[in-house]
C-alpha positions in Angstrom: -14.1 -33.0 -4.9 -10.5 -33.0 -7.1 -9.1 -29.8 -7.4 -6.3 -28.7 -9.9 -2.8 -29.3 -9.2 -0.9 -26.2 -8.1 1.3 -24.5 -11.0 3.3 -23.5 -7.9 3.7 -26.3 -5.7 6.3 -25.1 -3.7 5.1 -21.1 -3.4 2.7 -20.0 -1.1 0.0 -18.3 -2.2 0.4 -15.5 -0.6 4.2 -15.4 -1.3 2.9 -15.9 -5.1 0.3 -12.9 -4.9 3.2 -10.6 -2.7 5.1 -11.3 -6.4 2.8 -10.6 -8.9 2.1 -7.0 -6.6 5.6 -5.9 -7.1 6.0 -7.3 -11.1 2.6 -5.8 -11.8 4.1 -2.3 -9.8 7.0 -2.5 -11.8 4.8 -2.8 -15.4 2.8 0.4 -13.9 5.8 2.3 -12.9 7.7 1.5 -16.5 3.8 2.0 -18.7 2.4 4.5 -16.6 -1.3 5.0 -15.5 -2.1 4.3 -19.1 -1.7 0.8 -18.9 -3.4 0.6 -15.6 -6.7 1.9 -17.0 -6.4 -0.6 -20.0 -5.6 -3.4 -18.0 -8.4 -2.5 -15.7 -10.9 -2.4 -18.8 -9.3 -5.7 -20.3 -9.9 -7.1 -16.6 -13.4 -6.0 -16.6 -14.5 -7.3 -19.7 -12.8 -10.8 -18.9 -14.7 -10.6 -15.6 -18.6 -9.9 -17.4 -17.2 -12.7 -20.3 -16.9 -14.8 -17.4 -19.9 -14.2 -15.5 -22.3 -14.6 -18.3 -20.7 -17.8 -19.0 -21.2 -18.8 -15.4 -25.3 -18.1 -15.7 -25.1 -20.3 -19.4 -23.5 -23.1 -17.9 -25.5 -23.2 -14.9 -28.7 -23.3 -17.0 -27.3 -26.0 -19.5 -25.7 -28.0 -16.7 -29.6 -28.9 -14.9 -31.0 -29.0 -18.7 -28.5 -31.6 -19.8 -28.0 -33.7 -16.9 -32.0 -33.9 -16.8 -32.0 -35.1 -20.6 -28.9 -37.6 -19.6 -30.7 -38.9 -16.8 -34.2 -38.9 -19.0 -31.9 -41.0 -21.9 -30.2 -43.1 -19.4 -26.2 -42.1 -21.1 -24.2 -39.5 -19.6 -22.9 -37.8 -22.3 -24.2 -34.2 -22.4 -23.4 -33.2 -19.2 -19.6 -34.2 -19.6 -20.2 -32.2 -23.5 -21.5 -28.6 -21.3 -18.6 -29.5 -18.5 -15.7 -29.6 -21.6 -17.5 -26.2 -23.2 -16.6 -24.5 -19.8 -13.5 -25.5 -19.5 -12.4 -24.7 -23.0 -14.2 -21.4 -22.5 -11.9 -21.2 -19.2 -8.7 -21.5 -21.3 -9.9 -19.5 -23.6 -10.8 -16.4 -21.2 -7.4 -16.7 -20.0 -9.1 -14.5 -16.6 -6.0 -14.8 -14.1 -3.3 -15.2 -16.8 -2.1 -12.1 -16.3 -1.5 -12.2 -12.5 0.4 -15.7 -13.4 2.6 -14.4 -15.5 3.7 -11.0 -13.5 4.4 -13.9 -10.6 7.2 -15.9 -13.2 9.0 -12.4 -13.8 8.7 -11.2 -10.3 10.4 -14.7 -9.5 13.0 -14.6 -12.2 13.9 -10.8 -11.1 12.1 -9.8 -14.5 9.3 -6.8 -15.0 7.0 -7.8 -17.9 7.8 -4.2 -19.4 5.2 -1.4 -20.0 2.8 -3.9 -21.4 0.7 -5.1 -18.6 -1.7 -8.1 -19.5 -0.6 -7.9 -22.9 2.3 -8.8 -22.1 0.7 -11.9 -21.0 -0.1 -12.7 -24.4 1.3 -14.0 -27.2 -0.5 -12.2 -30.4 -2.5 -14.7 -32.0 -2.6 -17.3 -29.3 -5.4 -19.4 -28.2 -7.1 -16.7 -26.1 -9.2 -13.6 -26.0 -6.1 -11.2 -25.3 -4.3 -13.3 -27.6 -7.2 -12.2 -30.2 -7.2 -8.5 -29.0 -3.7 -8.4 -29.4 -3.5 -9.9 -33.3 -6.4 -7.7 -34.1 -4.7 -4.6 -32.6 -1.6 -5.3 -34.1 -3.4 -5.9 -38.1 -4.6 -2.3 -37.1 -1.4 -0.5 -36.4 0.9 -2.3 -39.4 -1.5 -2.9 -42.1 0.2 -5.4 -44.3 1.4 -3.8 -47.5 0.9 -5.9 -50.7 4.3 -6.6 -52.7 4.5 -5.7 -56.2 
């Protein structure tokens, strides 16, 4: 079975989880227990997202290798297998952890944020979404005259 390459090949993983603990403690300490809760609820979601897609895929995955096999061309197997992956990148569900490991390994708290400030707003993903649609929210865009 091929597995992903490593973002970190030269970190341990324990070394890399030891330094998202004290970036993430650093975010709490600096956004309060605020942020905690939020991120919790954000992590939550991402983890139920993530689940249901789990079920879907496991469904389509027997249903479209048996038509592939019925038609004799694998193709909509490989079609369900890009969907999850893309759905993957999308969902973004250990971003957050990644990203508190890069500060905590440049000597860098990610600020009061917590997993937003994982995100870019507007970006490719769902906290990227949340972010752009929370941000329209607070600074409605004035029209010029």
């Amino acid at each position: 079975m091929r597995t992903r390459p490593r973002r970190y090949p030269n970190v341990h993983p324990r070394d890399l989880l030891d330094m998202a603990r004290e970036a993430n403690g650093a975010a709490v300490a600096a956004g309060g227990r605020g942020v905690l809760i939020r991120d919790l609820l954000i992590f939550q979601l991402k983890l139920v997202l993530d689940g249901a897609k789990g079920v879907l895929v496991f469904q389509l995955s027997i249903g479209a290798a048996v038509i592939d096999f019925i038609l004799g061309r694998p193709a909509l197997f490989y079609r369900v297998l890009r969907f999850s992956e893309r759905f993957d990148l999308w969902l973004n569900l250990y971003g957050a952890a990644e990203a508190a490991a890069e500060g905590a390994s440049e000597g860098t708290a990610e600020g009061s944020d917590g997993l937003f400030g994982a995100s870019r707003a507007g970006s490719d993903s769902l906290l990227g979404k949340l972010e752009e649609l929370v941000k329209q929210r607070v600074e409605p865009q004035v029209p010029a005259h």
